[in-house]
C-alpha positions in Angstrom: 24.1 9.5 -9.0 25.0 10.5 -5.8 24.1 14.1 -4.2 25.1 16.5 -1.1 22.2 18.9 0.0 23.2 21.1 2.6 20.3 23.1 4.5 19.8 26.2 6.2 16.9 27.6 8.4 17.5 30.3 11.2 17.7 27.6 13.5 19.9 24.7 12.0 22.8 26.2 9.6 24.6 24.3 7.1 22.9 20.8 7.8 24.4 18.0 5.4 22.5 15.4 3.9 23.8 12.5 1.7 21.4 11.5 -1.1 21.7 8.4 -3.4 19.9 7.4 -6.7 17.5 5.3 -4.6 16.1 8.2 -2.5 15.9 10.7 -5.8 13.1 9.4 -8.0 11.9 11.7 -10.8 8.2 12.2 -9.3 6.6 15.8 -9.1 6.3 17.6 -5.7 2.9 18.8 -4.3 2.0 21.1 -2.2 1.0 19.5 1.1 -1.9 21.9 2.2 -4.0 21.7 -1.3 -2.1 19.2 -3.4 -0.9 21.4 -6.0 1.6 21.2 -8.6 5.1 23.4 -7.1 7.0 22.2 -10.0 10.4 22.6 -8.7 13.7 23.2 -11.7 14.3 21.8 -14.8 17.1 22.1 -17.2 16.2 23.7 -20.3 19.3 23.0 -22.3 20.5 26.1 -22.5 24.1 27.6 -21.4 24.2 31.2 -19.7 27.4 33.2 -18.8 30.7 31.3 -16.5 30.9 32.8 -14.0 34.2 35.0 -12.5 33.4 34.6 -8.9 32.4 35.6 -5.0 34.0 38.3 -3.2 33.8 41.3 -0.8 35.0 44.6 -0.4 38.6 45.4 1.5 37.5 48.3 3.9 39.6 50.2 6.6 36.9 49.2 9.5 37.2 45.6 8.6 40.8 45.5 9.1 40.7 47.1 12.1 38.0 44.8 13.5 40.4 41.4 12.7 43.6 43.1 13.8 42.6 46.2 17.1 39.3 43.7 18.3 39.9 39.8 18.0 42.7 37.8 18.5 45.0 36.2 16.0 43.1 32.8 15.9 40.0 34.0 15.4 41.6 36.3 12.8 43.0 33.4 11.1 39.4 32.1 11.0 37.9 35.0 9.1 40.8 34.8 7.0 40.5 31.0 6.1 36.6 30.5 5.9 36.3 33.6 3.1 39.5 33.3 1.2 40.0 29.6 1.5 39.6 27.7 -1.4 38.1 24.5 0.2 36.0 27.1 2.0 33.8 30.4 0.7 36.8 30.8 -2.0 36.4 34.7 -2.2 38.7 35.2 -5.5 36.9 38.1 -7.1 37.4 40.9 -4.5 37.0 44.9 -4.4 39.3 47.5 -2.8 38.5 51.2 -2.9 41.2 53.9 -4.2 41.5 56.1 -1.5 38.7 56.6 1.3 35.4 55.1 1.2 32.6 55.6 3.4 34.1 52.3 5.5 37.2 54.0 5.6 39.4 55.2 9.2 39.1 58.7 7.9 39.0 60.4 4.7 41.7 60.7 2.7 43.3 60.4 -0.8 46.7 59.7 -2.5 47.3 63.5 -3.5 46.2 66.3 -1.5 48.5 68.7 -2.7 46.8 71.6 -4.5 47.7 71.6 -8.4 50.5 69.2 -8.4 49.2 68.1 -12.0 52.3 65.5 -12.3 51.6 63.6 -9.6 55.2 64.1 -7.8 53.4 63.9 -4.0 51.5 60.6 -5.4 51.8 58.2 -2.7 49.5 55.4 -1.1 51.6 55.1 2.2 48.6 55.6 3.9 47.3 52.0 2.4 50.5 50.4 3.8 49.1 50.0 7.3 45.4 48.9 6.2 44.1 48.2 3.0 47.6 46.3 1.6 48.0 43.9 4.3 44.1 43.7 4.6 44.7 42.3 0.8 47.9 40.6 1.4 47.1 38.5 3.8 44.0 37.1 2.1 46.3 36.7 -1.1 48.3 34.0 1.5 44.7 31.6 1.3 43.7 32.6 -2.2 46.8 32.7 -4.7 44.4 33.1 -7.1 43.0 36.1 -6.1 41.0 38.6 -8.7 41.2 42.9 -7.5 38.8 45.4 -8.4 39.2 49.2 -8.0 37.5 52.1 -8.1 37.5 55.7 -6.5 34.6 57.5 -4.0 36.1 60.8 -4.9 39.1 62.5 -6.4 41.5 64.0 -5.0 39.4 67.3 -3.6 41.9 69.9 -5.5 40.5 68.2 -8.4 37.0 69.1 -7.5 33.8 71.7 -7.4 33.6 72.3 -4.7 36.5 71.2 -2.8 35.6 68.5 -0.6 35.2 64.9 -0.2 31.8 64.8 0.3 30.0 66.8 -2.3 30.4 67.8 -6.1 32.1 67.0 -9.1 35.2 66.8 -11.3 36.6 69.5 -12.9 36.5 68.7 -16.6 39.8 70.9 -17.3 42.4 68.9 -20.0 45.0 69.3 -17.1 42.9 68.0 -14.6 41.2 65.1 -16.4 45.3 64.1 -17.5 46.4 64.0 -13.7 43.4 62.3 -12.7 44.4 59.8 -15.6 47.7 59.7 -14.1 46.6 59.0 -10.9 45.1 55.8 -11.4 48.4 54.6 -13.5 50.3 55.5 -10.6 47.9 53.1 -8.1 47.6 50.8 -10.0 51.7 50.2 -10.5 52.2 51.1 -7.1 49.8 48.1 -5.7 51.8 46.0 -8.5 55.2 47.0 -6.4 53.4 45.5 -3.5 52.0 41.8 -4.9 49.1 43.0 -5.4 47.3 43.4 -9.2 44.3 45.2 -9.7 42.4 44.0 -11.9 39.8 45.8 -13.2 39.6 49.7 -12.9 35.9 51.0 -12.2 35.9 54.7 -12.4 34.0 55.8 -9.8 31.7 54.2 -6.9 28.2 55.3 -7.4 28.5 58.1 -10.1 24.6 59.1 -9.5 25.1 59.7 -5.5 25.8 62.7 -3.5 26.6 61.7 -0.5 27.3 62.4 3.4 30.6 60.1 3.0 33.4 61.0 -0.2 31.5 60.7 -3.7 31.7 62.2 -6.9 28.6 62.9 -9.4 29.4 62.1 -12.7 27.1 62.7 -16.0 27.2 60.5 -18.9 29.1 63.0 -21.2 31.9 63.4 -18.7 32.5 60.1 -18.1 32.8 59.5 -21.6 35.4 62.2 -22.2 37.3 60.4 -19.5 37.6 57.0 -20.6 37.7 58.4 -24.2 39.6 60.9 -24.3 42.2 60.4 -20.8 41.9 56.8 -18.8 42.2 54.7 -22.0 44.7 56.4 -23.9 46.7 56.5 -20.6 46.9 53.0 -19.9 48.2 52.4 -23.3 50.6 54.8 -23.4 51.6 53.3 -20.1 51.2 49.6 -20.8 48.6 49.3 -18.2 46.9 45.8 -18.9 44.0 46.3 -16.0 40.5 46.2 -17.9 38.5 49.5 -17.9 34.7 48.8 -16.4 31.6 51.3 -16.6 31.1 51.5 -12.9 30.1 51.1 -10.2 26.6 52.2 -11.7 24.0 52.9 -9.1 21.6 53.4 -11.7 20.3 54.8 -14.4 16.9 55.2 -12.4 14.2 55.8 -15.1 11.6 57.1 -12.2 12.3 57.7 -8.5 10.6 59.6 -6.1 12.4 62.1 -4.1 11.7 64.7 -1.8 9.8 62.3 0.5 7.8 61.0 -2.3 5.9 64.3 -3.8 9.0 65.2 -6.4 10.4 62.9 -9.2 13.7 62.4 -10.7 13.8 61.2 -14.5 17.5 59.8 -14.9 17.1 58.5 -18.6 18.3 54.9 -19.2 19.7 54.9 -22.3 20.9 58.7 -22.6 23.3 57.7 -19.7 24.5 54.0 -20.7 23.7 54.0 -24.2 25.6 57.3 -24.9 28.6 56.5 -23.7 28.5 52.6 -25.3 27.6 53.8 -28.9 30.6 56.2 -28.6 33.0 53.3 -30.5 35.8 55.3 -29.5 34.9 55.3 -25.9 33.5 51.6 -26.0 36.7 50.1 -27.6 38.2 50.9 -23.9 35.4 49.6 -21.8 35.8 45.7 -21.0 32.3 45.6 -19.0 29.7 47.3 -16.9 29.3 47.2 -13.1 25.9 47.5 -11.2 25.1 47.6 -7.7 22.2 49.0 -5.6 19.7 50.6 -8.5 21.4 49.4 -11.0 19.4 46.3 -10.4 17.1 48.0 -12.5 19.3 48.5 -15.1 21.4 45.4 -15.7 18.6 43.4 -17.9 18.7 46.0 -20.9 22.7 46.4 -20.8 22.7 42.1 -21.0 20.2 42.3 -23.8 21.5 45.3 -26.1 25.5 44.6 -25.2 25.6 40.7 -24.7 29.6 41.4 -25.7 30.5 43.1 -22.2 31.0 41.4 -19.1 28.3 42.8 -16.3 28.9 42.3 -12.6 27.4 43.2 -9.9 29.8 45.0 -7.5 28.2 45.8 -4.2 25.5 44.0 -1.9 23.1 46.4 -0.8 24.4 46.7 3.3 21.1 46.9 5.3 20.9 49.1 8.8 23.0 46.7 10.8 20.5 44.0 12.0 21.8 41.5 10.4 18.5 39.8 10.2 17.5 36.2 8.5 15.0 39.2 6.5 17.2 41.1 5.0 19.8 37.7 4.2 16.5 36.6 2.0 16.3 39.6 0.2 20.2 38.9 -0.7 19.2 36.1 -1.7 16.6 37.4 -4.2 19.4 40.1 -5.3 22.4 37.3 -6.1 19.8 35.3 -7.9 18.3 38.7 -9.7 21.9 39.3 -10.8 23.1 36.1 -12.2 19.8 35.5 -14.1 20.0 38.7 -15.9 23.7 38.0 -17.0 26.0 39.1 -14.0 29.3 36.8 -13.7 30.5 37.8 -10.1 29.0 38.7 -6.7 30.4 41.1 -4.6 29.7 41.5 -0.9 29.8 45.0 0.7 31.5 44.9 4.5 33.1 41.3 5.3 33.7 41.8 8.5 32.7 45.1 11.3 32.5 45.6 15.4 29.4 47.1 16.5 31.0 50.6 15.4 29.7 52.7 13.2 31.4 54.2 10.3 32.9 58.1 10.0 29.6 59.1 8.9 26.7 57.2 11.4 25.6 54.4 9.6 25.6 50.7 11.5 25.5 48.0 8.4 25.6 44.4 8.4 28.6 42.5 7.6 29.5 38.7 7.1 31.0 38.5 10.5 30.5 41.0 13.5 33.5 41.5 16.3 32.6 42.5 19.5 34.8 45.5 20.4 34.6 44.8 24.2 34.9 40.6 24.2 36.2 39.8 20.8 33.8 37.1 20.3 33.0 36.4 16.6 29.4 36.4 15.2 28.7 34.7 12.0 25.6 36.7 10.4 22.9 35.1 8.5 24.1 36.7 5.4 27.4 34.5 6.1 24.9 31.7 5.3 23.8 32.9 2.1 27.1 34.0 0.4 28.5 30.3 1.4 25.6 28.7 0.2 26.5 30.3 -3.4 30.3 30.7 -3.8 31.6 27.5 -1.6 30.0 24.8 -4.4 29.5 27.5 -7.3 33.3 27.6 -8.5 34.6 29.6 -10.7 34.8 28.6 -14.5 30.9 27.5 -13.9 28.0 28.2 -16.1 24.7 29.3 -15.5 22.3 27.0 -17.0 18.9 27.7 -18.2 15.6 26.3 -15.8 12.2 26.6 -16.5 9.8 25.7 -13.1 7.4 27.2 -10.8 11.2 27.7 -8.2 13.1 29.8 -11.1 12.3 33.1 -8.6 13.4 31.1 -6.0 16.3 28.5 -7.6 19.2 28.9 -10.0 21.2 26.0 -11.5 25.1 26.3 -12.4 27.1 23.4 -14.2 30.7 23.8 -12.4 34.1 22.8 -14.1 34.5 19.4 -12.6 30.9 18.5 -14.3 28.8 18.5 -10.8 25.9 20.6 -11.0 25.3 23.1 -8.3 21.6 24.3 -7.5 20.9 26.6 -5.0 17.5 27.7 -4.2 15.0 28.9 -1.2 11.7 28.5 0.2 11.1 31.5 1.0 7.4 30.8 2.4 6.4 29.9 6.1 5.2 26.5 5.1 7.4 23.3 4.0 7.5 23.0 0.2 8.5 19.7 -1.7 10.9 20.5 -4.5 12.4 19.1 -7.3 15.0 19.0 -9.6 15.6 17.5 -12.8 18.3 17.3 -15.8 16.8 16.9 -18.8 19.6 15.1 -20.3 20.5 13.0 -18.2 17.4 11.9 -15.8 19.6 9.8 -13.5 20.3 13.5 -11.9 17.2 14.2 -10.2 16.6 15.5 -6.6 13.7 15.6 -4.4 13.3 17.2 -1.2 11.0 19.0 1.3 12.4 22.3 1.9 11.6 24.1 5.2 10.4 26.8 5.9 12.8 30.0 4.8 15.3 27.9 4.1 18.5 28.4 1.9 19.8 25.2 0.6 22.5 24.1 -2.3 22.3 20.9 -3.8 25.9 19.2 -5.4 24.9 16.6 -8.1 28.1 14.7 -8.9 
């Protein structure tokens, strides 16, 4: 047995260490301040979901960073070390439908008041960002997996009228062009190489926000994908797989108004009545959850083990780009893949220093400086490679039992090897181990350091 563990503190990145079958015996690791047991990971048996993939999300900003702010080399970089499949292999990717809070400006593909049959449809706009954002990523990852989904509707289609505020209007004529317009994206996108995927209805359906959004309730969705999307793709011959998302939520409890009001956002009369609608489930391929819907994803995996759950958006930070906030990712991809997620999806891939149309600095794989070009590799960079350079896609999650399972998650990959990736999240070394149960020649043992991510590749 032969291993590759590959280490990363905040001041040593990506440190590789051969390890052989004579440096791996199956011994138990202590704890060296008080000599107790820390377990470490061992294979239960059991087989959990394959997983789809890594990605990020194709924003406005991030192509202007890698084509206004840095030169082509360094472009080429970016491009490679994300999309590459020797590299961070990014397949499973996002790309919004018209503007999203990362977006140049706002904008959508129809702003012409009440034209119901889409005859000023056009995503021209697209053709100087988003499409060769896409494109050229598509030239290191042939492979490449798109989903969609909207932060608002056209406004005309809206109450009030505006990007940034309100709802659909749940008129038969509106709901059809609204139908329309996603058929028309999505073969428009298909005229340019590019398939989409997966169709997520809208970003965030339970947030009101500064930048373009859209509230949706559970009734209305359903009438939607009932009653409009689902039909429309089939009359049309659309083949892109309908998702429930991206659900930010449903929030049982939260506290609002500074923490003296509360808002009661019932689980299961949002998810569950749209999903025992057969009508409107026999449309819906999976659910998507991202921010609160960490909250949420364990009871969809446990009543609906049938659907396919991802989670579609890393929560973005304040723009510190801190080792902190990369161990709290950490916690989330692990949080996601235990409770049945098959894909990862990172939020802004790459940004300059500027902030978006609406105020907010968030952190981002890489950082540009505007002024000197010079390209920053953030610590959650390190985390996201950790995970999708030696998880591949095909691979299964495997059950673990330990005293590390907050901390560690095991994945058998196509090719056989067996890919563990876990932290020490303490300030203190920890000795850890790992062990197969069927097959005890694959064991590891190692002192992790102090808030350390680190993968190990058992052949």
């Amino acid at each position: 047995m032969t291993a590759t563990w590959i280490a990363s503190t905040p001041d040593a990145k990506l440190v590789e260490t051969k390890l052989t079958s004579s440096q791996n015996g199956v011994v138990k690791g202590a704890d060296s301040e008080n000599g107790s047991d820390t377990g470490g990971l061992k294979l239960t048996g059991e087989t959990f979901q394959k997983i789809r993939g890594f990605g990020g999300c194709f924003n406005e900003l991030g192509w202007q960073a890698l084509t206004e702010y840095t030169d082509e080399s360094t472009a080429d970089t970016v491009f490679h070390e994300l999309f590459g499949q020797d590299e961070m292999n990014f397949r499973f990717n996002r790309a919004p439908i018209g503007a999203n809070d990362f977006a140049e400006e706002w904008y959508s593909y129809d702003e012409t008041d009440g034209d119901y049959d889409m005859s000023h449809f056009s995503v021209e706009h697209d053709d100087k960002t988003l499409v060769p954002y896409i494109q050229r990523a598509q030239k290191y990852q042939p492979d490449m997996q798109l989903f969609s989904s909207p932060w608002s509707p056209p406004t005309w289609m809206k109450f009030p009228k505006a990007y940034n505020f309100g709802r659909i209007v749940m008129t038969p004529e509106n709901l059809t062009a609204y139908a329309k317009y996603f058929v028309r994206y999505i073969q428009e996108y298909a005229k340019r190489g590019i398939k989409v995927t997966q169709l997520h209805v809208q970003n965030e359906v339970f947030a009101d926000q500064k930048f373009p959004s859209c509230l949706w309730s559970s009734h209305d969705l359903k009438v939607f994908i009932r009653d409009y999307l689902g039909p429309a793709f089939e009359r049309e011959g659309i083949d892109t797989d309908i998702f429930l998302g991206t659900m930010n939520g449903p929030e049982d409890m939260s506290w609002t108004g500074g923490g003296y009001g509360m808002s009661l956002d019932n689980y299961n009369r949002y998810i569950d009545d749209i999903l025992f609608d057969g009508k409107a489930r026999g449309y819906i391929k999976g659910v998507g959850y991202q921010w609160a819907g960490q909250n949420a994803i364990a009871r969809t995996h446990e009543s609906w083990p049938e659907l396919e759950l991802e989670q579609t958006e890393s929560e973005c930070g304040t723009g510190d780009n801190s080792w902190a906030y990369a161990e709290y990712v950490f916690h989330l991809m692990n949080h996601y893949f235990r409770n049945g997620a098959t894909a990862y999806v990172y939020w802004n891939m790459v940004l300059t220093e500027i902030v978006s149309t609406w105020g907010w600095s968030q952190n981002s794989l890489y950082t540009v400086d505007s002024k000197s070009g010079k390209l920053t590799r953030n610590p959650e960079w390190y985390v996201m490679r950790h995970f999708s350079k030696y998880v591949k896609p095909g691979a299964v999650r495997l059950g673990t039992a330990g005293r590390f399972n907050s901390m560690g998650i095991a994945f058998r990959n196509p090719d056989g090897s067996i890919a563990v990736v876990v932290q020490n999240a303490l300030e203190r070394p920890l000795d850890f181990s790992f062990i197969d149960s069927d097959d005890a020649t694959h064991a590891v043992n190692a002192t992790l350091a102090p808030r350390s991510f680190n993968t190990f590749v058992i052949d």
